[in-house]
N, C-alpha and C positions, 0 to 999 in steps of 0.2 A: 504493500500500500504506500501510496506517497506519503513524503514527510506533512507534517504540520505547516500551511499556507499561514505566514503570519499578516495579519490585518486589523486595520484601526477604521473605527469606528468615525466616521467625518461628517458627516451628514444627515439631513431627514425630508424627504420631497414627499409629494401624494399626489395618484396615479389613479383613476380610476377606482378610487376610496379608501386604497391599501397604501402604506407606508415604503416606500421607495427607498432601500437605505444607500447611500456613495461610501463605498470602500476606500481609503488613500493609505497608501504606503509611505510614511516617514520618510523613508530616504531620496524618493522621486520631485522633481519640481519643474515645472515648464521653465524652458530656456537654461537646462542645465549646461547646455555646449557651449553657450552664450560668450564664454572668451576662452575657451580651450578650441573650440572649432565652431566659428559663427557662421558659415555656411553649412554645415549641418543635416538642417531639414532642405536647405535646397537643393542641395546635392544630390539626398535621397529623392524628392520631389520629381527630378530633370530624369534622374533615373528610372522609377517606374513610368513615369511617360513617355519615352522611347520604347521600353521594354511594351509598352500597351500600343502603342502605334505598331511596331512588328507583329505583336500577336495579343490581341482584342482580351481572350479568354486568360492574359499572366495576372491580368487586376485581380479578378475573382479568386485564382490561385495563391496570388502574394496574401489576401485580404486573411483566408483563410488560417493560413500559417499562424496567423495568433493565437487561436484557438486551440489549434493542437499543440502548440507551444505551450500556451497558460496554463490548461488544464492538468500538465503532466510537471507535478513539481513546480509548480511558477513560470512566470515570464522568465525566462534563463536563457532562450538559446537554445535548449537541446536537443530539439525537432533537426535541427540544422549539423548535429556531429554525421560525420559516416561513419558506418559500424569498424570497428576492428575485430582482430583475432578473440580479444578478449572483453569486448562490449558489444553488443548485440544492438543497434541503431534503432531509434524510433521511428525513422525511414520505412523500416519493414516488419511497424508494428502491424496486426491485424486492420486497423482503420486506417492507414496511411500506406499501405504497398499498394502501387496503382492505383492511387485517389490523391494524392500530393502531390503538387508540380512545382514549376520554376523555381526549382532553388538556385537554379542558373542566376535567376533574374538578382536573388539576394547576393551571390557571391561578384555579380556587377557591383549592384549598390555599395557593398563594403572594399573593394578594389580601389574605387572611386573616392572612398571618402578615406583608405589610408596613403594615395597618393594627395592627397591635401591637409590631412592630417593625423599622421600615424599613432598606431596605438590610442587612441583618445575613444573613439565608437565604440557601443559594446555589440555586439552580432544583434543582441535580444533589444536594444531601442530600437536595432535597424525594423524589425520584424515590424514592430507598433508603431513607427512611421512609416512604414511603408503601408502597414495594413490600410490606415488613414488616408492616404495619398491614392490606395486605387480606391477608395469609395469614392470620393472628393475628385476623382478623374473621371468616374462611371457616372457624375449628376446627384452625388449624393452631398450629405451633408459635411460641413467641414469643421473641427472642432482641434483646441491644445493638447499638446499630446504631454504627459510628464515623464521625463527621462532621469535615468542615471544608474539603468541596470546593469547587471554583470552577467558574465555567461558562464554557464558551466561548468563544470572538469569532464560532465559522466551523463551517460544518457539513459534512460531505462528504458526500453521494450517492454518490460514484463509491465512498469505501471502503466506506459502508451497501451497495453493489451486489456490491462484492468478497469481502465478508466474512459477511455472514448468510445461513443456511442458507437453502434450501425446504424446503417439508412431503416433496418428494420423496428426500432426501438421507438416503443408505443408515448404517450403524454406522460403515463406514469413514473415512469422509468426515468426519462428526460427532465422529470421534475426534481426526481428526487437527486441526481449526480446536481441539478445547478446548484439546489439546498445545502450540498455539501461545502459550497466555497459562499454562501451565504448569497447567492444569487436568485433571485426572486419570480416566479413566473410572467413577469412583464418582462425582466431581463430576457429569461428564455425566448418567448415569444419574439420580442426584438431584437437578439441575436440572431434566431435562427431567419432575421430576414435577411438576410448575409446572402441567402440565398435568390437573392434577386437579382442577383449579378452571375453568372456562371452554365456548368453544363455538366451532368451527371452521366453514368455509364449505366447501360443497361441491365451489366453484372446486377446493378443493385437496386433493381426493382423488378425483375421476370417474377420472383416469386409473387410480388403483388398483382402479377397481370392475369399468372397460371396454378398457382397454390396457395392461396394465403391463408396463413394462421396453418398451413397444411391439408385444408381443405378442398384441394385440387380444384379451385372455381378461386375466380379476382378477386380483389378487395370490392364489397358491393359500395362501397366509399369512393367511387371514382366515377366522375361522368360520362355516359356509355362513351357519346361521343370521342372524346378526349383519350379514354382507352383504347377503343378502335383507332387510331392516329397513333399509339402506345403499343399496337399489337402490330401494324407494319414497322415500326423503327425498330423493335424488339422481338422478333420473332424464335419461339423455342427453337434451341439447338442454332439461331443466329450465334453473331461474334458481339461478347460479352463486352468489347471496350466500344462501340459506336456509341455518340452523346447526343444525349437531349436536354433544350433547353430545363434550366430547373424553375424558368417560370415563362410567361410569355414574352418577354421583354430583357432577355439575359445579357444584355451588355450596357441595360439601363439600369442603374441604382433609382427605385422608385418604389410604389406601393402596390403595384402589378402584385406579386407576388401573394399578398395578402387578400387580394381580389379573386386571386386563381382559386387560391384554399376551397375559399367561400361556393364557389362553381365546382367543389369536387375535380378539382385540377390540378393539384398540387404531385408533382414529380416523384419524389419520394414520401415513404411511410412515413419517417419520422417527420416529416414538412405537415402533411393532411392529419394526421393524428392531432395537432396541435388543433384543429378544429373539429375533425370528428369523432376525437374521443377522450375528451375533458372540457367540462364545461370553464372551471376555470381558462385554461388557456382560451378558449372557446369568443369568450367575450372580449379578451383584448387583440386577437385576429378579428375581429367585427370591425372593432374600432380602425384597428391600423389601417383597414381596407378601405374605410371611409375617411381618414384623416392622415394623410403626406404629412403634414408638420409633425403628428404626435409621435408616428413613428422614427421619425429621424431624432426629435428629441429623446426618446426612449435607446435608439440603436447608441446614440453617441453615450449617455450615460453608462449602458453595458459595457461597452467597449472601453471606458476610461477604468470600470470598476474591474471587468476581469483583466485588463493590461495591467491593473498595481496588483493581484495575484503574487505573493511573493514568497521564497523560497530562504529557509535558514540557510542554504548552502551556502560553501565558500566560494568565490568565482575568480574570473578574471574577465580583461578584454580579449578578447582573442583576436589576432592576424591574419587568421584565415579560419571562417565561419566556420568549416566541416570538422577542423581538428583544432585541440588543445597546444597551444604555445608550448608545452612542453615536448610534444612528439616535431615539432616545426625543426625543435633546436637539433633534433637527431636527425636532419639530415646535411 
C-alpha cells in the first residue's frame, strides 16, 4: 500500500450544498522558479504546444500523467522512471501499459528547460504544468499552478497495480479510492472530465458492448444508437488498440463530455457509471452538463488539490526524467 499522503487542511468552499474542502501542501507556492529559473512555465508552455500542433491527441496524454502520477505515492515523478533490472516501472503497471503516452513529449519539456536552467526543474512540477498547459491549449480553463516538488528515487508497480482504477470500475468503487486522498465526489466527477479531451482503445470497453457484468448482452446503459457506431469501431475479435473518441468533441476541453453521459454516450464504464449508477455522482454530471463555468471551476480546484498530493519520500531533481541522478553518474 502507499505511504501516508501528507496534507493540510487550507480551505472550505460549497458546491452544490456539500462542503468542498482545498488540500495545500506546505512546501509548494506559485512562482516558486520565480529567480532560480523565471522562464519556467514558458518554457514548458512553448513546449506542449508544439508537441500538440504535431500530434492533437499528446495534450490529452501529457494532461493525464498527473493523475497516474499523484495517485501512486504523491506528485513525485515516478510515472516517468523506466523500469530497471531491479525496479519494476509504473510504465507497465496494469492501468498504464498501453494506455500512457508521450513521455517523449515530457522528456522535450525537461531537455529544454535544463539547457536554460540546469538542475533547478523537478520532472514532477514539469508533469502539473504541463498537465495545465494542455487543458488551457484544448479551450479549457487556465489557473496557478504551485511548485516546488521533488522526484523520486523509486517507483512502484505493485502500488500503480493496487491503486489505479480500470475503465471497468463502477461509481462505487471510484468513490471510494478518491475518499482515500480526501477527495470528494465533485472532485471525482470533475476530474474524471479530463476526459473531454482525448481517445480510448477499444481493448477497454468490448466487454461493455459484448459481456457486461458477464452477462454476454451490453451495458443496457448505452444508447442503442451510439453502441451501434461502438459495434462497427469495435468489433469482437477486431484489433484491440483502434481509438474512439472519449466524448464527442475530443480535442475540445468543454462540457460535451458531461452532455454525452446524460445521452447514455459516455465511452467508457467508468465515464457513464458516474451517471448511471450513483445518484450522488449523478446530480453533479446534470449540473456540469448544463453549466461550462461550474465545471471548469470545479476541474481547476481538483486539479490544484490532487497536484499538492504529497509524499514523505526523500527526493531529488533529476537530469533526466526516466532515471535517478545516481544511475546518470555511472555512466
Amino acid at each position: 500500500m502507499p505511504r501516508l499522503l501528507t496534507l493540510l487542511l487550507f480551505s472550505l468552499s460549497s458546491f452544490l450544498g456539500a462542503d468542498v474542502v482545498t488540500l495545500a501542501a506546505t512546501n509548494l507556492s506559485v512562482g516558486y522558479y520565480s529567480k532560480t529559473c523565471p522562464d519556467a512555465e514558458l518554457v514548458v508552455r512553448g513546449a506542449i504546444q508544439a508537441a500538440m500542433a504535431r500530434e492533437p491527441r499528446s495534450g490529452a496524454s501529457v494532461m493525464r500523467l498527473q493523475f497516474h502520477d499523484c495517485f501512486v505515492n504523491g506528485c513525485d515523478a515516478s510515472v516517468l522512471l523506466d523500469a530497471t533490472p531491479n525496479m519494476p516501472g509504473e510504465k507497465q503497471a496494469l492501468s498504464n501499459i498501453n494506455s500512457l503516452r508521450s513521455f517523449e513529449v515530457i522528456d522535450e519539456v525537461k531537455a529544454a528547460l535544463e539547457r536554460k536552467c540546469p538542475g533547478v526543474v523537478s520532472c514532477a512540477d514539469i508533469i502539473v504544468m504541463a498537465a495545465r498547459d494542455a487543458v488551457v491549449l484544448s479551450g479549457g480553463p487556465e489557473w496557478d499552478v504551485r511548485l516546488g516538488r521533488e522526484d523520486s528515487l523509486t517507483a512502484s508497480q505493485e502500488d500503480s497495480n493496487d491503486i489505479m482504477p480500470s475503465p471497468r470500475a463502477n461509481a462505487t468503487s471510484l468513490l471510494s479510492l478518491f475518499s482515500q486522498f480526501n477527495l470528494t465526489p465533485v472532485d471525482l466527477v470533475a476530474l474524471s472530465g479530463s476526459h473531454s479531451i482525448g481517445r480510448g482503445r477499444c481493448f477497454s470497453i468490448v466487454f461493455r458492448l459484448y459481456n457486461q457484468s458477464g452477462t454476454g448482452r451490453p451495458d443496457p446503459n448505452m444508447d442503442p444508437e451510439y453502441r451501434e457506431k461502438l459495434d462497427e469501431l469495435c468489433p469482437i475479435g477486431g484489433d484491440g488498440n483502434v481509438t474512439g473518441g472519449l466524448d464527442a468533441t475530443p480535442t475540445v476541453f468543454d462540457n460535451q463530455y458531461f452532455k454525452d453521459l446524460v445521452q447514455l454516450r459516455g465511452f467508457l464504464n467508468s465515464d457513464q457509471t458516474l451517471y448511471s449508477g450513483c445518484e450522488r455522482t449523478k446530480r453533479v454530471v446534470e449540473k456540469f452538463s448544463k453549466d461550462q463555468g461550474a465545471f471548469f471551476r470545479a476541474f481547476v480546484d481538483g486539479m490544484i488539490r490532487m497536484g499538492e498530493l504529497q509524499s514523505e519520500r526523500r527526493g531529488e531533481i533529476r537530469r533526466n526524467c526516466r532515471v535517478v541522478n545516481a544511475a546518470l553518474s555511472e555512466f
